[in-house]
LUMNUGU-403315 format. One record per atom (N, C-alpha, C): residue in three letters; y negated, x, z negated. Coordinates in steps of 0.2 Angstrom, whole numbers, plus 2048, in hexadecimal, padded with zeros to 3 digits. Each point is the difference from the previous one (the first is absolute). Example, Ala and Ser with C-alpha at 12.3 -4.5 7.8 and 13.67 -1.06 7.14 Angstrom:
! residues 2
ala81C8427D9;ala7FA7FC800;ala7FA804800;ser7FB7FE804;ser7FA8047FF;ser7FB7FC7FD;
! end
This chain:
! residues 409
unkA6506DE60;unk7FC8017FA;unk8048057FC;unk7FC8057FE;unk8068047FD;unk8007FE7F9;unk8058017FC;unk8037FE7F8;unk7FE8027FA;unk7FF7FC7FD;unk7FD8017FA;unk8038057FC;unk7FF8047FA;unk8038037FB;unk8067FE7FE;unk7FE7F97FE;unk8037FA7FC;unk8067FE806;unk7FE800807;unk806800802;unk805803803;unk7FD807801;unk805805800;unk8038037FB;unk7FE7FF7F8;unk8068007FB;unk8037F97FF;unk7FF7FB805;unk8087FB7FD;unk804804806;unk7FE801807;unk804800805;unk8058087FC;unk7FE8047FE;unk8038067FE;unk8057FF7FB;unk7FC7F87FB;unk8067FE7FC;unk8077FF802;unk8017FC805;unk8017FC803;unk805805804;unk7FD805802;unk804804803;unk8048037FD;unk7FF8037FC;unk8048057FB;unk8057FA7FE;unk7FE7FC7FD;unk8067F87FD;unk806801805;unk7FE7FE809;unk8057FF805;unk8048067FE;unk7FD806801;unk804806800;unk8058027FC;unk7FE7FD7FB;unk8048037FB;unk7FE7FC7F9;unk8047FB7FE;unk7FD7FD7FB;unk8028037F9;unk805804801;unk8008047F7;unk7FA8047FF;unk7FF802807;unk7FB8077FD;unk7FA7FC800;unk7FF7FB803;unk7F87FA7FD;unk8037FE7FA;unk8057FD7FE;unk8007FE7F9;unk7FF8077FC;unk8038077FF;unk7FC8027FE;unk7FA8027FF;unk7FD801806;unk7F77FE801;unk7FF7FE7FA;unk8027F9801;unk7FD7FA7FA;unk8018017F8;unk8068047FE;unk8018027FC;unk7FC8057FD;unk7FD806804;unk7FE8037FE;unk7F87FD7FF;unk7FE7FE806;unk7F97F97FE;unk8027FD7FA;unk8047FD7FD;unk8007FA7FC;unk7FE8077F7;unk804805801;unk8018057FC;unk7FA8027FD;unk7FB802806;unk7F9804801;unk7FC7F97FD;unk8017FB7FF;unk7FD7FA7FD;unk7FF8007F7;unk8098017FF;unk8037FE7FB;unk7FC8087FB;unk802802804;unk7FD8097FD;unk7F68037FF;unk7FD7FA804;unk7F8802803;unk7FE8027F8;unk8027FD7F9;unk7F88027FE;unk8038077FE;unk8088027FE;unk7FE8077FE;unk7FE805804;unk8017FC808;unk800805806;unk7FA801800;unk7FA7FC7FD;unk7F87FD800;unk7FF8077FC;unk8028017FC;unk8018067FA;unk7FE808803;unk8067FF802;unk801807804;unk7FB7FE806;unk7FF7FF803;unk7FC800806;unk7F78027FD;unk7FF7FC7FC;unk7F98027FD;unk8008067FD;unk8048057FD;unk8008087FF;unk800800807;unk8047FF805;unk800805806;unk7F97FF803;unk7FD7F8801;unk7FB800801;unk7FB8067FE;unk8017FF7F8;unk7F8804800;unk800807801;unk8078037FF;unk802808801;unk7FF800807;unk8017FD805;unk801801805;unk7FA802805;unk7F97FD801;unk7F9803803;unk8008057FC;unk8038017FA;unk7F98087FC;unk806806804;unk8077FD801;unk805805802;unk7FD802806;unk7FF7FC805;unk7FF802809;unk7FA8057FE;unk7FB7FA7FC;unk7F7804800;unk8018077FE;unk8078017FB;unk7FF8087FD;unk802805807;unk8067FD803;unk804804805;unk7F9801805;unk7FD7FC802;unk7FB802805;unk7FA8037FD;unk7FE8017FC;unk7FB8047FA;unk801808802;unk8058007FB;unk8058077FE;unk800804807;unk8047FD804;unk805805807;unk7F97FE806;unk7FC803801;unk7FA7FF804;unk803805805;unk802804802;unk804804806;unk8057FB803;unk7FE805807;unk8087FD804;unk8058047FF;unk8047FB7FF;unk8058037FF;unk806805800;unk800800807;unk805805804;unk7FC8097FE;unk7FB7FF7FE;unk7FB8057FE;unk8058037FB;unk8007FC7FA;unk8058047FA;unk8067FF801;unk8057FE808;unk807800800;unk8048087FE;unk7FC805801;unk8008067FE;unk8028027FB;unk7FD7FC7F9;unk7FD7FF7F9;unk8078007FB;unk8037FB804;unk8078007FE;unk806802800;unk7FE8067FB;unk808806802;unk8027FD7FA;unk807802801;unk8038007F9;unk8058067FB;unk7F97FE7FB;unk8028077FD;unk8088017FA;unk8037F9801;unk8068007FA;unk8047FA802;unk8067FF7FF;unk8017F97FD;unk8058007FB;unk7FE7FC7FA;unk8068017FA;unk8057FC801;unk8048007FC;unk8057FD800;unk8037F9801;unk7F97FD7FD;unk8027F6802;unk7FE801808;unk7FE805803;unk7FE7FD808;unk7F78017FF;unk7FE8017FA;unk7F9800803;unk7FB806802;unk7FB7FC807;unk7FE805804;unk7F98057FB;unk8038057FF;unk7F88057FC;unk7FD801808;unk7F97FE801;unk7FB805805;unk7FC8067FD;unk7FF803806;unk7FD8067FC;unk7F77FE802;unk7FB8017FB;unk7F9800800;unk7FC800805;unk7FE7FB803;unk7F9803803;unk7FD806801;unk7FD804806;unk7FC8047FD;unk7FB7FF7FF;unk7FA7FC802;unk7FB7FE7FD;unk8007F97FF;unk7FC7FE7FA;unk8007F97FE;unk7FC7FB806;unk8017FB801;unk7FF7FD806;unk7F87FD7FF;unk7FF7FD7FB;unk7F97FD7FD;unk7FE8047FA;unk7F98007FF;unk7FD8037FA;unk7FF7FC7FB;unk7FF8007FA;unk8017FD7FA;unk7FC7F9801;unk8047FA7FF;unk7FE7FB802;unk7FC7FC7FB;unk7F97FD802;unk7FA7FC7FC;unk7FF7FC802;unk8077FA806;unk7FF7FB802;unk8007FC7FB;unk7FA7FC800;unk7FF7F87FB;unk8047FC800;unk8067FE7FB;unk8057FD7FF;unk7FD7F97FF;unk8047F8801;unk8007FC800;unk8037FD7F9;unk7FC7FD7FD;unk8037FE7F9;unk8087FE800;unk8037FD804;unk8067FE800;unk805807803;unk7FC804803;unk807806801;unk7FD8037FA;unk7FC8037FD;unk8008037FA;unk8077FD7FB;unk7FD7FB800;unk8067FB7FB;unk807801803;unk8027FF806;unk805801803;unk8038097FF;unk7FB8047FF;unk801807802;unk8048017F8;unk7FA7FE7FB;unk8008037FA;unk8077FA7FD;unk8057FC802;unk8067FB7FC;unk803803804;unk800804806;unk805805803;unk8028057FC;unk7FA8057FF;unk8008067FC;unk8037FF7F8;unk7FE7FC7FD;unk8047FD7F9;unk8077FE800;unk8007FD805;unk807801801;unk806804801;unk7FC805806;unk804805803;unk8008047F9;unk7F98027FC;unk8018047FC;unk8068007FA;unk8017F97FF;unk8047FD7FA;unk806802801;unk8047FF808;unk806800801;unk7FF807800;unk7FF806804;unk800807800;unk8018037F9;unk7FA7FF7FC;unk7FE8037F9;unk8057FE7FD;unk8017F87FF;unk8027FE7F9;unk7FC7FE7FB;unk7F9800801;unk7FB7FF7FC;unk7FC7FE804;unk7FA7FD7FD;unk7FC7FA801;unk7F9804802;unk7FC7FE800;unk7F9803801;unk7FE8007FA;unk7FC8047FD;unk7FB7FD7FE;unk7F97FF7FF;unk7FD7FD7FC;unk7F87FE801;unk7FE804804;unk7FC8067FF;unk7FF805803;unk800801805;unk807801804;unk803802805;unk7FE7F9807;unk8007F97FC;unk7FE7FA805;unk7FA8017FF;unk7FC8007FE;unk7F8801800;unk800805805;unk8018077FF;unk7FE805805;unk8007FE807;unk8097FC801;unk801800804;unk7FD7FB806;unk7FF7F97FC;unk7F97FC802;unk7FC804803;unk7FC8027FB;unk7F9807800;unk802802809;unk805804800;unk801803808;unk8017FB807;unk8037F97FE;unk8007FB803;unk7F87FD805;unk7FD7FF7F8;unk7F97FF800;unk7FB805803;unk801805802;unk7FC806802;unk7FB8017FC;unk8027FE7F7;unk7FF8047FB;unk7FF8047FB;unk7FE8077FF;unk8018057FF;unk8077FE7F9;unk804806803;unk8068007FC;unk8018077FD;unk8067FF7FA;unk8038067FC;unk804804805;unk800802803;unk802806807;unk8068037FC;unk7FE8037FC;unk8058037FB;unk8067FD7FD;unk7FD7FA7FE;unk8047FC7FB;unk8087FC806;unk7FC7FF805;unk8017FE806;unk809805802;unk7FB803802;unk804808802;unk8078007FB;unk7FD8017F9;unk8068027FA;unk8067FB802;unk7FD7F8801;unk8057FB7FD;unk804800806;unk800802807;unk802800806;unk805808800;unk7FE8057FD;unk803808800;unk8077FE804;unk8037FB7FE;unk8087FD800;unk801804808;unk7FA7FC804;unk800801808;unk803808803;unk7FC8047FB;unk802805801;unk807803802;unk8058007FB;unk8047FF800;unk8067FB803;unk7FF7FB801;unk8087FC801;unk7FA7F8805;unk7FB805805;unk7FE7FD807;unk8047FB802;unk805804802;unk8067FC806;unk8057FB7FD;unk8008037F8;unk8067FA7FC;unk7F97FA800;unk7FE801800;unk7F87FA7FE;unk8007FA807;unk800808803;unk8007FA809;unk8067FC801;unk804804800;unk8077F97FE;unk8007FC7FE;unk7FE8007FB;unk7FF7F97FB;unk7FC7FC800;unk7FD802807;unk7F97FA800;unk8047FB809;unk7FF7FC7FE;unk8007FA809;unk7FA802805;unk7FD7FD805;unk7FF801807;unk7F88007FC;unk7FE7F97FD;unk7F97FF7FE;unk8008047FB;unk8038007F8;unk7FD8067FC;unk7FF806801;unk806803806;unk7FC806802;unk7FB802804;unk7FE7F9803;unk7F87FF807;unk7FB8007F9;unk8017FB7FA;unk7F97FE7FB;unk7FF8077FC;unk8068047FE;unk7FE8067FB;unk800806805;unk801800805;unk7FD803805;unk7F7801803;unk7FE7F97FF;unk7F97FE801;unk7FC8017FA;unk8048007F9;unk7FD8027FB;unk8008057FE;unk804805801;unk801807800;unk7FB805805;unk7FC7FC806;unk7FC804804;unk7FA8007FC;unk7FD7FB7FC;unk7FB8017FB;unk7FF8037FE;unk8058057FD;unk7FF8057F9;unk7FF806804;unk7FC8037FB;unk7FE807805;unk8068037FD;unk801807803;unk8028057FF;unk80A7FD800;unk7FF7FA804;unk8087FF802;unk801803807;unk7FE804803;unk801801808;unk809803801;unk8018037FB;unk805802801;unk8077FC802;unk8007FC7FA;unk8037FA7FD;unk8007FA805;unk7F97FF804;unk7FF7FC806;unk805800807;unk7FF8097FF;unk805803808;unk806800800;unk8028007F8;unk8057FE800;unk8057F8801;unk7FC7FD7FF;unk8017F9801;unk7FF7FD807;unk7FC803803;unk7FC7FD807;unk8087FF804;unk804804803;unk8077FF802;unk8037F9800;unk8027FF7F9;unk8017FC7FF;unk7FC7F8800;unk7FA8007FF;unk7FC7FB805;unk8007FF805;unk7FF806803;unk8037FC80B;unk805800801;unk8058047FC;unk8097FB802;unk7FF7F87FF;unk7FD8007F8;unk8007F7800;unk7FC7FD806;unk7FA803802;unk7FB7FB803;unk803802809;unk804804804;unk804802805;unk8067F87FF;unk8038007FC;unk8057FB800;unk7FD7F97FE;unk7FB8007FC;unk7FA7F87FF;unk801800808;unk7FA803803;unk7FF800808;unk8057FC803;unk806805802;unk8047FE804;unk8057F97FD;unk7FF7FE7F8;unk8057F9800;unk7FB7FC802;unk7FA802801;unk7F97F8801;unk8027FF80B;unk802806802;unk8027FF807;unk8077FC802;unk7FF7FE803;unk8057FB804;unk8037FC7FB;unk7FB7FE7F8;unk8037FC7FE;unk8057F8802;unk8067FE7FE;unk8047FD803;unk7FF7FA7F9;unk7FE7F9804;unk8007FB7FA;unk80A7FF7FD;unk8008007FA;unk8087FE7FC;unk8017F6802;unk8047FE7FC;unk8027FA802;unk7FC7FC7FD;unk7FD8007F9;unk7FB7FC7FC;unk7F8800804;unk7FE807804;unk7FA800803;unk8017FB807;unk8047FF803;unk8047FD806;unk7FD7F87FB;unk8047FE7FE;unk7FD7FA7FB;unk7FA7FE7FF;unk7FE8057FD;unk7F97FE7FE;unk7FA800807;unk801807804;unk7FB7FF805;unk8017F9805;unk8087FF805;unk7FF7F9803;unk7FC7FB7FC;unk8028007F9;unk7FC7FA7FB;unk7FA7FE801;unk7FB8067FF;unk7FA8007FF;unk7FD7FF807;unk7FB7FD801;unk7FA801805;unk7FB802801;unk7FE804803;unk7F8802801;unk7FA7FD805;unk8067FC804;unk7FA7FC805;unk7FD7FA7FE;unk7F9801801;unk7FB7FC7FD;unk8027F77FF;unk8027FD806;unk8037FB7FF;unk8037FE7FE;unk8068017FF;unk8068027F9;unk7FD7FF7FA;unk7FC8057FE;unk7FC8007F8;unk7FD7FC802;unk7FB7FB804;unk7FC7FD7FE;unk8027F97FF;unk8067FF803;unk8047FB800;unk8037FF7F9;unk8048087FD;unk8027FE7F9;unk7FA8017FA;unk7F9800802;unk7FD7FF7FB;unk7FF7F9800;unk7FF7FF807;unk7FE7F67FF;unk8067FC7FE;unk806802800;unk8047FA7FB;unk8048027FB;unk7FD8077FD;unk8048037FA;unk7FA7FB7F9;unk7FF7FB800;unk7FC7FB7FB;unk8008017FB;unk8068027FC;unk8008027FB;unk7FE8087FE;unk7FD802803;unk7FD8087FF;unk7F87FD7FE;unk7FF8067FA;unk7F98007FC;unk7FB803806;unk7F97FE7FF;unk7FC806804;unk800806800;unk8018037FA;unk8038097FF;unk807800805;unk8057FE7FF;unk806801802;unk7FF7FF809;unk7FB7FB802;unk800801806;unk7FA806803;unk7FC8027FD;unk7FD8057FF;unk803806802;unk8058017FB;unk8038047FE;unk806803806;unk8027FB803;unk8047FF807;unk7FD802807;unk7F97FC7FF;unk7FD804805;unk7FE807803;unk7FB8027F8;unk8008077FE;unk805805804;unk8057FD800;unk805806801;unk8067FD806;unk7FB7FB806;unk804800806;unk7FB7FC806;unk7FB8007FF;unk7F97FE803;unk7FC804801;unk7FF8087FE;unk7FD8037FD;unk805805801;unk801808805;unk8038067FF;unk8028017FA;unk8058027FF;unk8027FF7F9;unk7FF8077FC;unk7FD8017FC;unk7FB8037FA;unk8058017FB;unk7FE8077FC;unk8037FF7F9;unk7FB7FC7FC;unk8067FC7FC;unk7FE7FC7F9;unk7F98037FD;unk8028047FE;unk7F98037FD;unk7F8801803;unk8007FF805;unk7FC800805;unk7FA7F8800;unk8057FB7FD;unk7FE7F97FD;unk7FF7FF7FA;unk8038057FB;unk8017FE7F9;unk7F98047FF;unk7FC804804;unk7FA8007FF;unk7FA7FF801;unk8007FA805;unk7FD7FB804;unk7FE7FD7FA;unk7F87FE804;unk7FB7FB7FD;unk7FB7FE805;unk7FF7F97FD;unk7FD7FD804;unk7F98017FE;unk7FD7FF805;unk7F88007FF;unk7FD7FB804;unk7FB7FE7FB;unk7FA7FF807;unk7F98027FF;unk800806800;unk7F8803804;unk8048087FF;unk7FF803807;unk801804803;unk7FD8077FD;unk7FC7FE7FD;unk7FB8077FF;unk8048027F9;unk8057FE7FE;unk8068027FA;unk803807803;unk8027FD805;unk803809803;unk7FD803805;unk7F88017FE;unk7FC803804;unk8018087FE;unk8038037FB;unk8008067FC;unk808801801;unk8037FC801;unk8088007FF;unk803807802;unk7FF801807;unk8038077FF;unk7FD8077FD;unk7F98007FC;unk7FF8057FD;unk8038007FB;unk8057FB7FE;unk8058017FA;unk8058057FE;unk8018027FD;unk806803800;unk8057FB802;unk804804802;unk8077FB802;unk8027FC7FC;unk8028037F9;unk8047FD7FB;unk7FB7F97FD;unk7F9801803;unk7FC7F97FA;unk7FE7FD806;unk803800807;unk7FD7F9806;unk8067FA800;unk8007FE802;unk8047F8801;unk7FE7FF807;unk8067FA804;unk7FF7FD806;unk7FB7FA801;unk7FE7FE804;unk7FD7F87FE;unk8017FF808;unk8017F87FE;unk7FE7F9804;unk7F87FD801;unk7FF7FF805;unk7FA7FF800;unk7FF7FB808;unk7FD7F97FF;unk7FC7FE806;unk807800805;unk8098007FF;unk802802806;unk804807803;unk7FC8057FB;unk804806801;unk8028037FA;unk805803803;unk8038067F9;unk7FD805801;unk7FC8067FB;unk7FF8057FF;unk8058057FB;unk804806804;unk8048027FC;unk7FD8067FD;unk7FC8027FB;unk7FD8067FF;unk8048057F9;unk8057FC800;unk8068057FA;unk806800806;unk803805801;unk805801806;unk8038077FE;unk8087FE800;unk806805800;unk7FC806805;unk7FF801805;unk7FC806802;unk7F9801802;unk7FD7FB7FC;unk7FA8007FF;unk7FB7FF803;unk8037FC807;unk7FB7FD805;unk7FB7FA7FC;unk7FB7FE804;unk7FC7FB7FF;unk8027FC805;unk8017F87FF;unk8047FE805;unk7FA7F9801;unk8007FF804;unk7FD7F6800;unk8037FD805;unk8007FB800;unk8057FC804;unk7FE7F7801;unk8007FD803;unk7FE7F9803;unk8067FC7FD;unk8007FD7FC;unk8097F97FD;unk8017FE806;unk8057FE800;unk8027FB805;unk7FE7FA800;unk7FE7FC803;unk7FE7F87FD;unk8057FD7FC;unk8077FF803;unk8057FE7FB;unk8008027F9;unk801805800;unk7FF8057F8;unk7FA7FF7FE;unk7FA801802;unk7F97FD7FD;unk8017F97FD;unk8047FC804;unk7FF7FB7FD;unk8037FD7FA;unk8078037FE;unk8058017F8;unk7FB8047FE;unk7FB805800;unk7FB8037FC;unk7FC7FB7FD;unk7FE7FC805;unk7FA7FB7FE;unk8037F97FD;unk8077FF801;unk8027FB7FB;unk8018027FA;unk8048077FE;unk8018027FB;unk7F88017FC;unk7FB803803;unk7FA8017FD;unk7FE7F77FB;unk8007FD806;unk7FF7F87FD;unk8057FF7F9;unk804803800;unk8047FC7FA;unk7FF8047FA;unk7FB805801;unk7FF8097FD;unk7FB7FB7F9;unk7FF7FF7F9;unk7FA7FE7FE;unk7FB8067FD;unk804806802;unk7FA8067FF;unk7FC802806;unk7F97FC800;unk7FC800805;unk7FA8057FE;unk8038047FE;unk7FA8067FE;unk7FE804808;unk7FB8057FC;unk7FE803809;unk805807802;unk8058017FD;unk804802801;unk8097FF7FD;unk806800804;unk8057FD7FB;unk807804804;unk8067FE800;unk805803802;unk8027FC806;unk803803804;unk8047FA805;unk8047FE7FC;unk8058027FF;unk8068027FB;unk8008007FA;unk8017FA7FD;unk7FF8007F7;unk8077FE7FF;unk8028027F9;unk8078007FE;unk7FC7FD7F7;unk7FF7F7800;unk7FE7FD7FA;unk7F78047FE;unk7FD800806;unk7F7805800;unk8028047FD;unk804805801;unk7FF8087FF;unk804804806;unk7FF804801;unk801804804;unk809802801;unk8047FF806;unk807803800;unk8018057FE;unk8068007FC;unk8048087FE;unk804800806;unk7FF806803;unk803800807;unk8077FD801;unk8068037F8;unk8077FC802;unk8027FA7FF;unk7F97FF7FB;unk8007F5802;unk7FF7FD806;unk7FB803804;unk7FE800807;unk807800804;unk800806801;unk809801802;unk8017FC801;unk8057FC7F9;unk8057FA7FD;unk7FC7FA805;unk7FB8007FE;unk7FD7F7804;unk801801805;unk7FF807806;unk8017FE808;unk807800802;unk8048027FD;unk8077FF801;unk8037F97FF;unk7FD7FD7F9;unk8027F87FD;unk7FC7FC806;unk7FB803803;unk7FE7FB804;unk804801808;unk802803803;unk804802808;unk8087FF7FA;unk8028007FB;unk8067FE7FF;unk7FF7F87FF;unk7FC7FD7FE;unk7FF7F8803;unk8007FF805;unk7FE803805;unk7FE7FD808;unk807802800;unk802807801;unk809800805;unk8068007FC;unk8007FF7F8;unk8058017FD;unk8028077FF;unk7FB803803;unk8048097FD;unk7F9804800;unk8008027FA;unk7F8803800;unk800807801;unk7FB802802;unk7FC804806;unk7FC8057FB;unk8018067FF;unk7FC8067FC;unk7F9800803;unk7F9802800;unk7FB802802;unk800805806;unk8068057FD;unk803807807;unk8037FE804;unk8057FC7FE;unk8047FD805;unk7FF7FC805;unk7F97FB7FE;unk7FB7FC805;unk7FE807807;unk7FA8057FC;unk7FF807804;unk805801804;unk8068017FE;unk805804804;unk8047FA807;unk7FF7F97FF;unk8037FC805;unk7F97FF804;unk7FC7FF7FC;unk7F87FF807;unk801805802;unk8008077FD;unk7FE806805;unk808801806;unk8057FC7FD;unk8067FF806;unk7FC7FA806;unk7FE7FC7FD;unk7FF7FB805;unk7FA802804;unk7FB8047FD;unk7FB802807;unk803805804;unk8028067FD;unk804803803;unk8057FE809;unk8037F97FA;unk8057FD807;unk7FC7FF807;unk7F97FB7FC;unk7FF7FE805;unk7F8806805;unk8008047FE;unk800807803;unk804801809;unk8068017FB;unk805802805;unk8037F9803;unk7FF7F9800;unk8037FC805;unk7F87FE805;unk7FB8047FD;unk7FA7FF806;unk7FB7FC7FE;unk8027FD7F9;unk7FA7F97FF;unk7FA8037FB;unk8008067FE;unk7FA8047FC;unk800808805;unk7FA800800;unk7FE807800;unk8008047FF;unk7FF807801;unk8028057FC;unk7F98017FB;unk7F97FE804;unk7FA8017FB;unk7FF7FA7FD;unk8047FC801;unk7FF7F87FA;unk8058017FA;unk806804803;unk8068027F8;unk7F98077FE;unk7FC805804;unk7FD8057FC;unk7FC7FB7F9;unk7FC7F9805;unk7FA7FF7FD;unk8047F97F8;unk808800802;unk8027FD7FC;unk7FE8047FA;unk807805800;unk8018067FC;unk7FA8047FB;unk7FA7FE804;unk7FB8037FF;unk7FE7F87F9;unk8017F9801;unk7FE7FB7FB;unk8058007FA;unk806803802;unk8058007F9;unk7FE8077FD;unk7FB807802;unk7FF8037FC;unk806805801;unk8037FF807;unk806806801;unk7FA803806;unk806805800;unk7FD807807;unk8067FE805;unk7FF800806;unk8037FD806;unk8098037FF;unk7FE8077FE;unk808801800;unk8037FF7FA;unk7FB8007FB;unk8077FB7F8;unk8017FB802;unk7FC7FD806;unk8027F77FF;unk808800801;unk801807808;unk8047FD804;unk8088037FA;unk7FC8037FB;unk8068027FC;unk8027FD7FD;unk7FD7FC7FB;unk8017FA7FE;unk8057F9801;unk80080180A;unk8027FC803;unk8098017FF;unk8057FB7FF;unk806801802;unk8017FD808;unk806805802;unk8037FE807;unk8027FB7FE;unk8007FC807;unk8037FA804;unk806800804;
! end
């Protein structure tokens, strides 16, 4: 019979101990550490979280070519004195001025980028005006083009000191919002360079990622096979029905981004989402229904349905029981009857996988060890290669992000 999760992380334990007990004592230090330290790591992990889907979604938006197409692109035309590389221009701009529909939350993420970048640059702040308009262009608004223009002029001049002083992501966000503005093509060609150096090097560190010693930890830890988790939901007694809800969600169930549940509602009569996808994007929601999940909001915009697992249907249907909002519509997910802020959401799935293993587990970092675990079991023979496609296909990845996602073994 072959070995449970649970028993191939004591056997591992076990091993590493015989080997070498200092470097297992420090294991444990390091575990006891990653405990002592969770909530402000909880902190920092929830920015990363929510920066981190609008990061990928922009990189795959923006850079719509193959790549090796513009390895050309990148000449260089200087380098100054700290080491940094100047590219020389484009000749033509890659994409025509962009009127993709932005999502309320990368607006918001685009526009606290840009206030910031502009504050540290300038030395002055925005003001009213200048956030209005910039909104306005956000919102595919009609905007002050001119006023726009005026308060930006800086670009003109001192481009390259500007690119410097932005990180991987300010440059990806001001980037994407600098393609809205008409009459920037020049300003564009110039920048483009330096977006495929970052997204060439994104690429290649997501390839042959290697797990560090903390990831070693936490992957043996955690389980993904079905009887394993259904083991530890039947004698973790003290977990609420949210909290075992919550556990399932995200290991019974190809593991999803969070947000994909924080906009989950239950129903029961069907002809609710008989219009759903003639919505715009931004004003549809997921639902539960009778058994199935309908995902009709999606990071790339599929419409998805899907059969629950029985197990997992059935934490739905105990949590629904204990739910006293019995209206004809309601949340899966309620945080005190009102809808999660996503990095409350966050915090609870972590505070609940750091109850079950004593070391809590990010929302990504779930992602990142499933997609290690399908992966493996891929390459020892016990999955398919169209069962990993038809997995990849439920978490909402494309066959070759999953396999990127995935760390070696």
């Amino acid at each position: 019979m072959p070995l449970s999760r649970a028993e191939i992380s004591k056997r591992y334990r076990e091993k590493q101990k015989a080997n070498n007990l200092e470097a297992f004592r420090e294991k444990e230090r390091i575990r006891g550490n990653l405990n002592y330290k969770k909530l402000k790591n909880e902190e920092i992990k929830v920015k990363e979280e929510e920066n981190k889907e609008e990061e990928i979604k922009v990189k795959e938006e923006e850079i719509k070519e193959k790549m090796p197409t513009y390895f050309t692109n990148l000449n260089i035309a200087n380098v100054d004195d700290s080491g940094f590389i100047i590219y020389k221009p484009i000749k033509k701009r890659i994409n025509s001025l962009n009127k993709s529909i932005l999502q309320p939350q990368t607006i918001q993420l685009y526009f606290n980028c840009f206030k910031k970048v502009y504050k540290n640059f300038t030395k002055m702040d925005m003001d009213d005006t200048f956030q209005n308009e910039l909104l306005n262009l956000l919102n595919n608004k009609s905007y002050d083009i001119k006023y726009i223009k005026d308060k930006l002029n800086f670009l003109n001049k001192d481009l390259n000191i500007f690119i410097k002083s932005l990180n991987k992501n300010e440059l990806q966000y001001i980037y994407s919002i600098l393609t809205r503005i008409k009459g920037f093509s020049s300003i564009i060609k110039k920048i483009y360079p330096f977006i495929l150096e970052k997204q060439i090097h994104y690429q290649q560190s997501r390839d042959n990622k290697e797990m560090d010693e903390i990831d070693k930890i936490k992957y043996y830890k955690i389980s993904f096979n079905k009887s394993d988790i259904i083991n530890i939901i039947e004698t973790h007694t003290n977990m609420t029905p949210r909290e075992l809800l919550l556990f399932g969600l995200f290991t019974l169930f190809p593991v999803r981004r969070p947000i994909d549940y924080q906009r989950m509602i239950i129903i029961n009569d069907e002809t609710i989402i008989k219009n759903e996808q003639k919505k715009k994007i931004s004003d549809r929601n997921n639902y539960y229904y009778n058994g199935m999940f309908y995902f009709y909001r999606t990071k790339n915009k599929d419409i998805q349905k899907f059969t629950v697992p029985d197990y997992l249907n059935t934490l739905i249907l105990n949590y629904i029981k204990t739910n006293d909002n019995l209206e004809l519509k309601y949340l899966l997910l309620d945080n005190n009857n009102k809808q999660y802020n996503i990095s409350t959401l966050i915090i609870h799935i972590m505070k609940v996988f750091n109850k079950i293993y004593d070391i809590s587990f990010s929302a990504v970092e779930l992602r990142h060890y499933y997609s290690t675990y399908i992966n493996h079991l891929v390459k020892i023979k016990k999955l398919t290669i169209d069962e990993h496609k038809e997995i990849c296909y439920m978490m909402n990845h494309s066959y070759e992000e999953n396999k990127k996602y995935a760390y070696l073994l």
